[in-house]
C-alpha positions as CSV (number, residue, x, y, z in Angstrom):
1,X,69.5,62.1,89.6
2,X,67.9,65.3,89.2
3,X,64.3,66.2,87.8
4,X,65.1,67.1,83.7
5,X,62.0,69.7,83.7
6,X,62.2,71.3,87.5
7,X,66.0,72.4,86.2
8,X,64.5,73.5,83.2
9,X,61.3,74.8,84.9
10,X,64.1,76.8,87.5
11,X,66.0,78.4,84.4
12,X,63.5,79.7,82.9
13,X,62.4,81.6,86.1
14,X,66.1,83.0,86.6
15,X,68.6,81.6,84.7
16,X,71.3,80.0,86.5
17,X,68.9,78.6,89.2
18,X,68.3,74.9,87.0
19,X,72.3,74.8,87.2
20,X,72.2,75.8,91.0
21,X,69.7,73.1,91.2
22,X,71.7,70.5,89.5
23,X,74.7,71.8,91.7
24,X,76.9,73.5,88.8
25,X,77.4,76.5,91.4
26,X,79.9,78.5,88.8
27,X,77.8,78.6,86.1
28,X,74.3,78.7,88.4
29,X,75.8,82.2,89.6
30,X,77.3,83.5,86.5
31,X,74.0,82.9,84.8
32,X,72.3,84.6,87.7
33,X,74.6,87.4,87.2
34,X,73.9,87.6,84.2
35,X,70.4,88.2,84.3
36,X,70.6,90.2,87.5
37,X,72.8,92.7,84.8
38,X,69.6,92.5,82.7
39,X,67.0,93.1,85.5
40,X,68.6,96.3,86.9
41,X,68.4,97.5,83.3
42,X,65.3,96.6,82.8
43,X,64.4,98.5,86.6
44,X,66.2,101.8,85.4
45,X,65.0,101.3,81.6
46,X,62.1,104.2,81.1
47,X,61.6,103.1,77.3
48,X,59.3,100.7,75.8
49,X,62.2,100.0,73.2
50,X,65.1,99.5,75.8
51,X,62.3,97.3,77.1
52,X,62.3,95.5,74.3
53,X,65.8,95.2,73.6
54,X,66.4,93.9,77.4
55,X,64.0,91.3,76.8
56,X,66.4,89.9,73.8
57,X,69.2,90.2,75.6
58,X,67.0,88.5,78.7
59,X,66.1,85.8,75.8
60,X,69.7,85.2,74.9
61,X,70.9,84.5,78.5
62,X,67.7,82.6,79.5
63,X,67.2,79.9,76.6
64,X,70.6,78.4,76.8
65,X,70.1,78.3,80.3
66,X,67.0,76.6,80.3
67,X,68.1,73.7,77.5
68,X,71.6,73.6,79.3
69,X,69.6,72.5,82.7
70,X,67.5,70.0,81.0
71,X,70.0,68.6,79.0
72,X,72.4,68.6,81.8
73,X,69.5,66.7,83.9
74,X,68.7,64.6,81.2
75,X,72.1,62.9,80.9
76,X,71.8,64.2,77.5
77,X,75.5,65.6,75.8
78,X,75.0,69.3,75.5
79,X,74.4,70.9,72.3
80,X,75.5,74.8,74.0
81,X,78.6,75.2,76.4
82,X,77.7,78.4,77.2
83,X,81.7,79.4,76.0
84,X,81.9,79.9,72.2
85,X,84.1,82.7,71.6
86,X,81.1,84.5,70.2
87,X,78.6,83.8,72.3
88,X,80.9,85.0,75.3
89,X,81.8,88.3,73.3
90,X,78.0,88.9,73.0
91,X,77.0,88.6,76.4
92,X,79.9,91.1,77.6
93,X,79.0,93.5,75.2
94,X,75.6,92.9,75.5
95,X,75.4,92.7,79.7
96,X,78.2,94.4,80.5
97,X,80.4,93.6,83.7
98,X,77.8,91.2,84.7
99,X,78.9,88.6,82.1
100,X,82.4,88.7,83.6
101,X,82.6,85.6,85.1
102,X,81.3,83.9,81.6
103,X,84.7,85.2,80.3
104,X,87.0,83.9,83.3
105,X,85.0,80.5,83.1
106,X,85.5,79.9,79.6
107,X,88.6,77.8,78.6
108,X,88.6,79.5,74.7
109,X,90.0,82.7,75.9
110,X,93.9,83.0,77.2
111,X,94.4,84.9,80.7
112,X,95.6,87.6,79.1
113,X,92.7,87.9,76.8
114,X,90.6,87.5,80.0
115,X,92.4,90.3,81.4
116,X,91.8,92.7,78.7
117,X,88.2,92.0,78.5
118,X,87.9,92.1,81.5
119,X,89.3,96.2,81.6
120,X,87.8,96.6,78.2
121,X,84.0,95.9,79.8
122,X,84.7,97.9,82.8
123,X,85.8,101.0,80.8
124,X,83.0,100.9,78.5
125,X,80.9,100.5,81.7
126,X,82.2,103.6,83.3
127,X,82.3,105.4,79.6
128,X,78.2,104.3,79.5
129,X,77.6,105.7,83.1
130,X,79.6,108.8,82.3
131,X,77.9,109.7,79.3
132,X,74.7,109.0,80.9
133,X,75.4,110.7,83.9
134,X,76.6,114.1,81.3
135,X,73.2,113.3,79.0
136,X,70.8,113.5,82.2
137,X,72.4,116.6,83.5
138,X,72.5,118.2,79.8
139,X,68.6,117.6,79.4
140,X,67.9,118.3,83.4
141,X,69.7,121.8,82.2
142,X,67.3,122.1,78.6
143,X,64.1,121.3,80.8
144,X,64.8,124.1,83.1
145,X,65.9,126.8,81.0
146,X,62.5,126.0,79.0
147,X,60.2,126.5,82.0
């Protein structure tokens, strides 16, 4: 039996690593994906308000986490799967590619939903990076033309 408030203590320092802990390795590492998806944006984010808005997002990935671990460790039933049809929508809209395996893991969604999900994230992905990529060359263009 595993220590309720280490695997609690470990989610809330990276989710996924209280589920590593109590040796659910598929859902330790898509949690840790997860909030590694949130950490690179949080590196690249230049914003106080992307900032902020990564820190929900962090939130939402990090408190089910943590309760999942505890509960898990606990012997207590679960009161959050982790695979509600919304919350699984959420996260791939919300983290992007990173919340990938979240979809494939969760039983609620046929492999042919999983599939399209799964090409849907990756193109809005590369649409995201493309219009960034266009955005920082557009204003790199304004700034010189100005000096």
């Amino acid at each position: 039996m595993k220590n309720p408030f280490l695997a609690f203590l470990y989610s809330l320092l990276a989710p996924g690593l209280g589920q590593l802990y109590l040796g659910e390795r598929a859902k330790g590492w898509t949690l840790l994906c997860m909030a590694a998806g949130v950490w690179i944006s949080l590196a690249i984010s230049h914003t106080p308000l992307s900032w902020l808005l990564m820190g929900l997002i962090y939130l939402a990935v990090m408190i089910p986490a943590a309760s999942d671990a505890f509960q898990t460790a606990s012997g207590k039933p679960r009161t959050f799967a982790g695979n509600s049809v919304f919350y699984v929508i959420a996260m791939l809209l919300l983290v992007g590619p990173f919340a990938v395996p979240l979809l494939w893991q969760s039983a609620r969604f046929s492999r042919t939903a999983k599939i399209l999900w799964t090409i849907l994230v990756i193109l809005i992905a590369f649409l995201a990076i493309a219009v960034l990529m266009l955005t920082a060359s557009s204003l790199d263009q304004l700034i010189k033309q100005s000096q």
